[in-house]
C-alpha positions in Angstrom: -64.9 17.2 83.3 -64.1 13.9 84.6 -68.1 13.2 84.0 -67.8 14.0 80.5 -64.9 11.6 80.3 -66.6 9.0 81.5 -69.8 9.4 79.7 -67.3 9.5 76.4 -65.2 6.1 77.4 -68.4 4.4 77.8 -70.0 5.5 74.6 -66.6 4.3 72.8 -66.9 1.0 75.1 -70.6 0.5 73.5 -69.2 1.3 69.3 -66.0 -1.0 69.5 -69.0 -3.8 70.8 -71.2 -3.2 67.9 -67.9 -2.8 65.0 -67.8 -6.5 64.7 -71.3 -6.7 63.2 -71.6 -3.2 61.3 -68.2 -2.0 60.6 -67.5 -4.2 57.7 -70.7 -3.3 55.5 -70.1 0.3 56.6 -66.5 0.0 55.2 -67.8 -2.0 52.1 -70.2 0.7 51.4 -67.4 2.8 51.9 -65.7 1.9 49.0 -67.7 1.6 46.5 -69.0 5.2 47.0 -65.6 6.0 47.0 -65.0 4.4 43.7 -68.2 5.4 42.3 -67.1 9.3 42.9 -63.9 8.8 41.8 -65.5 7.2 38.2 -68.1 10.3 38.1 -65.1 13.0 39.1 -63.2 11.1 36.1 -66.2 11.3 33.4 -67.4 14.8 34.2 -63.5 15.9 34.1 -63.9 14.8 30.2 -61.7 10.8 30.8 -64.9 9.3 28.7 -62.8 5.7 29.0 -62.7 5.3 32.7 -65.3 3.0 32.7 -64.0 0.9 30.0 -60.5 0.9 31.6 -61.5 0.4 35.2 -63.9 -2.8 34.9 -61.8 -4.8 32.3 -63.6 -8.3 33.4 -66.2 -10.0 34.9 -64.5 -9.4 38.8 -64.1 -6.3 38.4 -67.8 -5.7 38.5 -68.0 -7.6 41.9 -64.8 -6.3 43.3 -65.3 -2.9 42.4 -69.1 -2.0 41.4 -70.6 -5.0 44.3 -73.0 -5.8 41.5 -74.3 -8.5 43.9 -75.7 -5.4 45.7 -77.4 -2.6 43.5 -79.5 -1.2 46.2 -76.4 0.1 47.0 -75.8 1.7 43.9 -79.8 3.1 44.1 -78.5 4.9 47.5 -75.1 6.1 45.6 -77.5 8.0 43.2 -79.7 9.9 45.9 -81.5 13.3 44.0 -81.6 13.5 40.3 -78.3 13.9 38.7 -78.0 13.5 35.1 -74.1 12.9 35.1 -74.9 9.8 37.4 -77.6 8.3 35.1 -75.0 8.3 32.1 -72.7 7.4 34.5 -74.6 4.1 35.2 -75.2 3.8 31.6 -71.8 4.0 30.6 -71.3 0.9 33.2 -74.3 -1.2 31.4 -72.0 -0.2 28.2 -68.7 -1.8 29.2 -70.6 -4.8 31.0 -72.2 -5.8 27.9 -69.0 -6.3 26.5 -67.1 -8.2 29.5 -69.6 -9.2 31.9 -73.3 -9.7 29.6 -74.6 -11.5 32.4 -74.6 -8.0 34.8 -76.5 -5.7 31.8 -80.0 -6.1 33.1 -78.8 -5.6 36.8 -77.1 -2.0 36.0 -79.7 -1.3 33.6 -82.5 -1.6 36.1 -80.6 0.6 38.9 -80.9 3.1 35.9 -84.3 2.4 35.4 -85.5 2.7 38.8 -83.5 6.0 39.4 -84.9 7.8 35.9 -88.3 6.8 37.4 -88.0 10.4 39.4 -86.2 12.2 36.7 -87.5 15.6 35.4 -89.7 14.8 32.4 -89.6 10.6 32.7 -93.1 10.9 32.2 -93.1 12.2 28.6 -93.1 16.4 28.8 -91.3 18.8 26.6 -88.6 19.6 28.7 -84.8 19.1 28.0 -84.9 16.5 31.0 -87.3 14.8 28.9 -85.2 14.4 25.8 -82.1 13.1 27.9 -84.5 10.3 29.1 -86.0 9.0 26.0 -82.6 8.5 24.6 -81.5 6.9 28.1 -84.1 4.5 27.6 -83.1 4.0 23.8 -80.1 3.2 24.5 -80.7 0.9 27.4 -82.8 -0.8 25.3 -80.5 -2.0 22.6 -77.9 -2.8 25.1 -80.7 -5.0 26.6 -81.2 -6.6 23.1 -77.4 -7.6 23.0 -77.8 -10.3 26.1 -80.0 -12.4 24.3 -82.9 -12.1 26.7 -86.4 -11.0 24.8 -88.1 -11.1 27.9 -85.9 -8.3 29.7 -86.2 -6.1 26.9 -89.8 -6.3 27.0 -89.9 -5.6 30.6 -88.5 -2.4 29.7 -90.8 -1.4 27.2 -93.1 0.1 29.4 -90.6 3.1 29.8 -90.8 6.6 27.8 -88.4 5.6 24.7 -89.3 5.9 21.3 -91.0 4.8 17.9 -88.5 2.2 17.7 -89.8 0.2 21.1 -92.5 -1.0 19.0 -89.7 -2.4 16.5 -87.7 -3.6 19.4 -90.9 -5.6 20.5 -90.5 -7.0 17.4 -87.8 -8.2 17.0 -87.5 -9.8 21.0 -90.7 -11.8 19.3 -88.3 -12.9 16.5 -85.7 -14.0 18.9 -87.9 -16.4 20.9 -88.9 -17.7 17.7 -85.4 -18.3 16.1 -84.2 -20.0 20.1 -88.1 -22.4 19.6 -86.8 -22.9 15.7 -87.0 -26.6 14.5 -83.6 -28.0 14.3 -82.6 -30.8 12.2 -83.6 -33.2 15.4 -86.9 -31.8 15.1 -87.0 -31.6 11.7 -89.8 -30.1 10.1 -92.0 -32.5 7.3 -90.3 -30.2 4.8 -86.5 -30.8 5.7 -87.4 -34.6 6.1 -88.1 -34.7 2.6 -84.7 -32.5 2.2 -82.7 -35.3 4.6 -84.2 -38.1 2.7 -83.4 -36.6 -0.5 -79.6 -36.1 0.5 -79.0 -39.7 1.8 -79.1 -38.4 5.2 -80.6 -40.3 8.0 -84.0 -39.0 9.7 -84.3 -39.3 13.3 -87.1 -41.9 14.3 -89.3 -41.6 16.4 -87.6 -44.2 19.5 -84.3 -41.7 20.0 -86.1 -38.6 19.7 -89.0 -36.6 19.5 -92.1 -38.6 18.0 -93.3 -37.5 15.0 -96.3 -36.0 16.6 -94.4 -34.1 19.1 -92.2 -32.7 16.2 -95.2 -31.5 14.2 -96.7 -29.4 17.3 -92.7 -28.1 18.0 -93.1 -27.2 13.8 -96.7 -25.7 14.5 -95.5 -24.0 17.7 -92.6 -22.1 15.9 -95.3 -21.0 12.7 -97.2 -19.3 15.5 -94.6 -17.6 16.9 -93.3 -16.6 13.3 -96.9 -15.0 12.8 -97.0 -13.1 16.0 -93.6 -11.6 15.1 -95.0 -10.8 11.5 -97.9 -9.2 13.5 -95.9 -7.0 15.2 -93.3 -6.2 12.3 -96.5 -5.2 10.3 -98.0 -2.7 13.3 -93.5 -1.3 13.4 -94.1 -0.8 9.4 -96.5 1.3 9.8 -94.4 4.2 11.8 -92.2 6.1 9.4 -89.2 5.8 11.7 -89.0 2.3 11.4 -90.7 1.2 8.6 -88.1 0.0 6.3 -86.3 -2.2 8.8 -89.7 -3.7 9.9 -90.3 -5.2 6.3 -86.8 -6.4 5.8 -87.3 -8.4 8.9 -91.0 -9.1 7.9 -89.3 -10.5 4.8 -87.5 -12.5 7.0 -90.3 -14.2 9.3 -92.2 -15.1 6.0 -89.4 -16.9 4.4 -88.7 -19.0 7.3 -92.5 -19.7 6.8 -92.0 -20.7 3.2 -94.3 -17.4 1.9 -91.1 -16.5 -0.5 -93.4 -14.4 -2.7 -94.6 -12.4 0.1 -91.5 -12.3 1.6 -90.3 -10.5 -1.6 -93.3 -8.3 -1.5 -91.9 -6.4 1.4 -88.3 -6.6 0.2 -89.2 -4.5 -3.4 -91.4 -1.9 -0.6 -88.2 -1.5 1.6 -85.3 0.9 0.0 -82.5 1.4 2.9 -80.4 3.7 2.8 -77.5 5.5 5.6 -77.5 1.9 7.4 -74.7 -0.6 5.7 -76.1 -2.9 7.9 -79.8 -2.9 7.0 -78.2 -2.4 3.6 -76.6 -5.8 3.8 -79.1 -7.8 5.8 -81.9 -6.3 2.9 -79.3 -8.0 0.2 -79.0 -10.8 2.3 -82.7 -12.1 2.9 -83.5 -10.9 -1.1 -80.8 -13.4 -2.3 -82.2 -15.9 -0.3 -85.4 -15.7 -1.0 -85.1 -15.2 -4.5 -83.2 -18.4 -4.3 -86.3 -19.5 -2.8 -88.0 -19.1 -5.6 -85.7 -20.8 -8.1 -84.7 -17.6 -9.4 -80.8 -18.4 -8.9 -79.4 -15.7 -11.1 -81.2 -13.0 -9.2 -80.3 -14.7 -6.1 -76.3 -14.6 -7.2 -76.3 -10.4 -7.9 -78.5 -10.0 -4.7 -75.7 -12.1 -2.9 -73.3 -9.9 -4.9 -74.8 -6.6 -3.7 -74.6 -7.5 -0.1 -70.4 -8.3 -1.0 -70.1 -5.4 -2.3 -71.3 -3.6 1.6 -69.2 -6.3 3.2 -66.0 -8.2 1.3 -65.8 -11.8 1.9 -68.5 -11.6 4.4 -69.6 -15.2 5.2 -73.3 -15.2 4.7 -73.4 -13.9 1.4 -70.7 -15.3 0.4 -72.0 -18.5 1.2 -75.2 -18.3 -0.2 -73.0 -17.0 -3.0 -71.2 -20.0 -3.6 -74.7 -22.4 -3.4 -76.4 -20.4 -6.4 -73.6 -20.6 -8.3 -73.2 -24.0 -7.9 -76.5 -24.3 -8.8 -76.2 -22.5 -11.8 -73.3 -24.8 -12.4 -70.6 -22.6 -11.9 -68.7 -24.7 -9.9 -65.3 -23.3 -10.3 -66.7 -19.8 -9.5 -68.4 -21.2 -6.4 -65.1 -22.6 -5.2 -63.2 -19.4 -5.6 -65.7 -17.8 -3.8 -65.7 -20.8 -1.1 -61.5 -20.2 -0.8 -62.0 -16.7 -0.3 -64.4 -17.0 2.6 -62.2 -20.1 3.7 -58.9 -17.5 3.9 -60.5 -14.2 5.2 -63.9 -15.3 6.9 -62.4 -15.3 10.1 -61.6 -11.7 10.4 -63.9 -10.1 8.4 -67.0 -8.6 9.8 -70.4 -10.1 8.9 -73.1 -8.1 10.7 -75.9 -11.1 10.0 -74.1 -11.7 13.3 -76.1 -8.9 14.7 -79.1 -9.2 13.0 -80.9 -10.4 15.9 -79.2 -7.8 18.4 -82.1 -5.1 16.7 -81.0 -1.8 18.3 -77.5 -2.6 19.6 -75.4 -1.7 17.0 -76.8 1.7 17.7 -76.8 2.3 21.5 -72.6 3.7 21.5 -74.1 6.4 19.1 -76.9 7.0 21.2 -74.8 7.3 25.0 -71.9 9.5 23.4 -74.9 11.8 22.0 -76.0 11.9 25.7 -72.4 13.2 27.0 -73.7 16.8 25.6 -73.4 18.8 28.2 -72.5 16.4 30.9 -70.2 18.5 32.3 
């Protein structure tokens, strides 16, 4: 007995030596599996706003989640567990809202754990189904940080028709972030400067005029690549109509207005307000293009009628009716989106978001049977 003792004493001598450098990412590790159950315990149990209410802000994701770490969170997962894989998407959710900058991070823990999931390789199963939408979801929230190239990264995952829409529009993106701004103004809005009385910018404070012209070329490249791929999206049924709305988009901005309203008259949303309104948007704008400022106004009109005092139609309201000479209709509709602009909704705010505004639909259609 007194052996045994001994033998014990020394084995506690040799683990109080070691503690100082293992104990604290034992204890770490420690609590966030210990948070991370009591989060899943939570969900399963039916509290669907945990999540929300647990990370609040940025520190919470640190603090609580040691985002710094999400190998950690890959060993938290272990086997296949579909709670845990909505759990984590439910986390990619809330961040998106308070900490952007940490969707990508949760989003690929997700990805790397579906990798072994039942079906992630496209079969008929159940399994199979959960996953797609996983990785439909996933992918809009990924199109709310503003990053194309992340969401392309994840395009190699089993999703949906709508990938090759959300290629797209990560195209459009980079194209809108390389868009000529008025100090590299295109030859076009030169003319449009001069013509207002406002000063060009020359070529010894800013870009030279040869530099400008490649930045202009550069950006009608990348509008044609994006038109490229909204053409190959128009072709699936699923996402057909919102591919030529935004193809009517990408050929404006290239001055092709009569194309542009080409794929307007061949796109007929309907049960989306939002396509609705972008669709009403781009038309008025492009019939405005066109000099038709009458059909602009009613197109302007329609897309009021989705969304009151919005600021982008209303706007472009305002323009075509002063152009029409209409000025004391144009201001009225200027006060208007003067008093209420700031609280009312505009969703050309999320036009370039694609999928986002869909991806709460999508995860609370995953909580079937989660229990």
């Amino acid at each position: 007995m007194t052996r045994h003792r001994t033998a014990f004493a020394a084995i506690l001598a040799v683990m109080l030596c070691i503690a100082p450098s293992t104990g604290h990412g034992l204890a770490q590790g420690g609590i966030q599996k210990a948070a991370l159950d009591g989060l899943l315990s939570a969900y399963v149990g039916g509290d669907f706003d945990v999540v929300q209410r647990t990370f609040v802000r940025s520190l919470d994701f640190q603090h609580r989640l040691r985002i710094d770490k999400p190998r950690e969170l890959d060993l938290w997962l272990g086997p296949w567990d579909r709670r845990k894989a909505l759990l984590i998407l439910e986390l990619a959710r809330t961040s998106a809202s308070v900490a952007p900058q940490y969707v990508f991070v949760i989003v690929g823990v997700g990805r790397r754990y579906l990798a072994a999931a039942p079906g992630s390789n496209g079969g008929s199963d159940n399994p199979s189904d959960f996953v797609r939408v996983w990785h439909r979801a996933a992918v809009g929230l990924l199109q709310g940080s503003a990053d194309p190239e992340r969401v392309e990264e994840h395009m190699t995952e089993p999703g949906h028709n709508r990938f090759l829409l959300a290629r797209a529009v990560a195209q459009e993106r980079r194209c809108w972030g390389a868009r000529p701004s008025l100090d590299q103004p295109a030859i076009r809005v030169e003319g449009l400067l001069a013509t207002a009385g406002v000063g060009v910018p020359n070529d010894s404070v800013g870009p030279t005029r040869s530099e400008r012209e490649a930045i202009v070329t550069k950006h009608r490249l990348c509008l044609r690549e994006a038109l490229s791929r909204f053409e190959a999206a128009a072709a699936v049924e699923d996402t057909a109509t919102e591919a030529r709305v935004r193809a009517a988009w990408t050929l404006f901005q290239d001055g092709f207005y009569a194309e542009a309203l080409e794929r307007l008259e061949a796109a007929k949303p309907h049960d989306d307000r939002d396509l609705e309104y972008w669709h009403a948007l781009i038309r008025g704008r492009v019939l405005a293009g066109l000099g038709r400022l009458q059909d602009a106004a009613e197109a302007y009109r329609a897309a009021l009628a989705l969304y009151p005092r919005a600021q982008s139609a209303g706007l472009g309201l305002a323009v075509a009716l002063l152009r029409l000479d209409r000025p004391k209709e144009a201001d009225e509709i200027a006060r208007a989106i003067r008093d209420g602009g700031a609280v009312v909704p505009d969703p050309w705010g999320l036009y370039l978001q694609g999928d986002r505004r869909f991806a709460t639909r999508w995860i609370d259609s995953l909580r079937t049977g989660v229990r």
